[in-house]
VOBA-1610 file (N, C-alpha, C; in pm, whole numbers, padded with zeros to 5 digits, always signed):
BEGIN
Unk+02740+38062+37864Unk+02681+38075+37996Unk+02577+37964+38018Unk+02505+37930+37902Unk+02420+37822+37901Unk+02423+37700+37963Unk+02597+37629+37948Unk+02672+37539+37927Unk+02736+37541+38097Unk+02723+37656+38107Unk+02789+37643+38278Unk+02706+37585+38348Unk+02579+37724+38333Unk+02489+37676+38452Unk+02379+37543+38406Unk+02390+37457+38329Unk+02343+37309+38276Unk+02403+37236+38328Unk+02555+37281+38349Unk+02662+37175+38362Unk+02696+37189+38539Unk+02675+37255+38616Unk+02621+37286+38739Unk+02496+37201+38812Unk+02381+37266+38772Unk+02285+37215+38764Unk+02222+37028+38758Unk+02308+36976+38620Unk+02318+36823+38626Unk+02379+36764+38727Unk+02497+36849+38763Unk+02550+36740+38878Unk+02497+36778+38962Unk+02398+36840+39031Unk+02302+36853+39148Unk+02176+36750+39140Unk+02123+36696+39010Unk+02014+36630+39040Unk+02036+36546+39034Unk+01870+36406+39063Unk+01869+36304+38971Unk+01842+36271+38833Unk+01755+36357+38819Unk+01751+36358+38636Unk+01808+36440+38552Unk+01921+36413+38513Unk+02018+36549+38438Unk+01944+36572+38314Unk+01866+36447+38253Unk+01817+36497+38133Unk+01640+36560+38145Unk+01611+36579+38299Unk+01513+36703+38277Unk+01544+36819+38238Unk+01662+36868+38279Unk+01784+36977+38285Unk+01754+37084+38174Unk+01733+37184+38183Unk+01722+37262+38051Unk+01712+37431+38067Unk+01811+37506+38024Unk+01837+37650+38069Unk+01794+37734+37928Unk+01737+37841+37931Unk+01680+37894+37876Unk+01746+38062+37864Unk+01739+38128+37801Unk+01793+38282+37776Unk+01687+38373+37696Unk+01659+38483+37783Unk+01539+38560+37765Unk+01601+38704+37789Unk+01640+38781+37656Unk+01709+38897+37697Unk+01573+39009+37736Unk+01586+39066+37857Unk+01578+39163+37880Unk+01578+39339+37902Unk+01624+39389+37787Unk+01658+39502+37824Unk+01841+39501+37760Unk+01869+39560+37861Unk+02075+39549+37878Unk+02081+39401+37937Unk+01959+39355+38004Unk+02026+39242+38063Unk+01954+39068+38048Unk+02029+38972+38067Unk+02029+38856+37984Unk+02004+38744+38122Unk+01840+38707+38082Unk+01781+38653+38233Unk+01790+38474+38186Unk+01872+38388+38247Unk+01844+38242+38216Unk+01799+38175+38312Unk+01695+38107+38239Unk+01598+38048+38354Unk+01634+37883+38349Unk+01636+37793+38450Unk+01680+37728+38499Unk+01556+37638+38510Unk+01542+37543+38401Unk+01412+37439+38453Unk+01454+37310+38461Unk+01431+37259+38603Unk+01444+37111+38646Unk+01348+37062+38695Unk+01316+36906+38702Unk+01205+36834+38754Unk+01184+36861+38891Unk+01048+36853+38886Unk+01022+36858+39012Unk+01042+36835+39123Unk+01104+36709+39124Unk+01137+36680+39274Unk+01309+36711+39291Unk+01370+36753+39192Unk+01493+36814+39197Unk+01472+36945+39235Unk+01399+37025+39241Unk+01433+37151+39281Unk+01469+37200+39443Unk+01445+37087+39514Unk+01472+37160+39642Unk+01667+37121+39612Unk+01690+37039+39575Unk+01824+37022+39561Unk+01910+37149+39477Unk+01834+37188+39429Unk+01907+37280+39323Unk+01918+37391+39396Unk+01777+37436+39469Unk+01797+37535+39563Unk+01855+37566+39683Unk+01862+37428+39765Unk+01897+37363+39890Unk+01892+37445+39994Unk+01894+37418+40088Unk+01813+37489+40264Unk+01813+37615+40244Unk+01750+37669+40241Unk+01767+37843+40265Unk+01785+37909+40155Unk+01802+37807+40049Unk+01820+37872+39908Unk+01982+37897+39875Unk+02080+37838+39987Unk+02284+37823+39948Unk+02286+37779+39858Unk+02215+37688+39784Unk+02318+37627+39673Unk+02219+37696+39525Unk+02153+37777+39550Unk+02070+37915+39431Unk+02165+37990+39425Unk+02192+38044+39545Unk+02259+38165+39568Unk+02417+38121+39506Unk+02516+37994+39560Unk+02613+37975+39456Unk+02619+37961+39370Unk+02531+37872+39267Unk+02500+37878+39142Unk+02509+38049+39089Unk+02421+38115+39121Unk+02412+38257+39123Unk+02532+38332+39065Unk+02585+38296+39230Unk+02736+38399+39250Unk+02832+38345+39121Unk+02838+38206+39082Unk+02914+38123+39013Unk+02894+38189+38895Unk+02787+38253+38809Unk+02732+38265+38735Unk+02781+38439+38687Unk+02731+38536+38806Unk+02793+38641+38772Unk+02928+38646+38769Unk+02991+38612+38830Unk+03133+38582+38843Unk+03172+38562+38710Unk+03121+38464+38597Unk+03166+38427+38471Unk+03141+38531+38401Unk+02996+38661+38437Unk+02944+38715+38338Unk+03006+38833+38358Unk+03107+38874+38465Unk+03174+39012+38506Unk+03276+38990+38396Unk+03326+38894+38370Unk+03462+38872+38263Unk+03403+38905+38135Unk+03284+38903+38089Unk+03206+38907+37977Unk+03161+39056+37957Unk+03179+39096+38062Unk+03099+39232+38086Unk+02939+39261+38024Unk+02901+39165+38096Unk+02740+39128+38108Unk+02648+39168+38233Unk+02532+39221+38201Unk+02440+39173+38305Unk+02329+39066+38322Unk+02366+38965+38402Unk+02236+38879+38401Unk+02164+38836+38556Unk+02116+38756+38527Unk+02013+38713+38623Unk+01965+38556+38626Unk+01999+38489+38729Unk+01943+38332+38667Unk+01813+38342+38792Unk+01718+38257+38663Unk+01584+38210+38777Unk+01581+38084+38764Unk+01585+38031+38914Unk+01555+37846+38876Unk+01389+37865+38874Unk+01301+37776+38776Unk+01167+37742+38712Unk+01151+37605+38751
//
């Protein structure tokens, strides 16, 4: 899951090697946090927060096959 949302993530910025996802289990459920440079984050998030929210959806989508619960936070 790490590897997705990194590999997502890089091709959204300019600095792929700020890029760095993190996994912090929670409970039942498995929260990865999403840290990019600063001036990449409006890109990562983009207007209104669409391209969070696909990343997101992209994300559970992989983790329903896994039969997981998670949560990504971009940081």
């Amino acid at each position: 899951m790490i590897e997705l949302i990194s590999l997502i993530a890089k091709s959204l910025v300019k600095q792929p090697d700020a890029v760095s996802v993190t996994m912090v289990q929670k409970g039942n459920m498995e929260v990865y946090e999403l840290h990019v440079a600063p001036e990449d984050m409006g890109k990562v998030i983009g207007k209104q927060g669409r391209i969070a929210k696909a990343i997101r959806a992209v994300v559970k989508a992989a983790a329903i096959k896994e039969n997981k619960k998670i949560s990504v936070d971009i940081v």
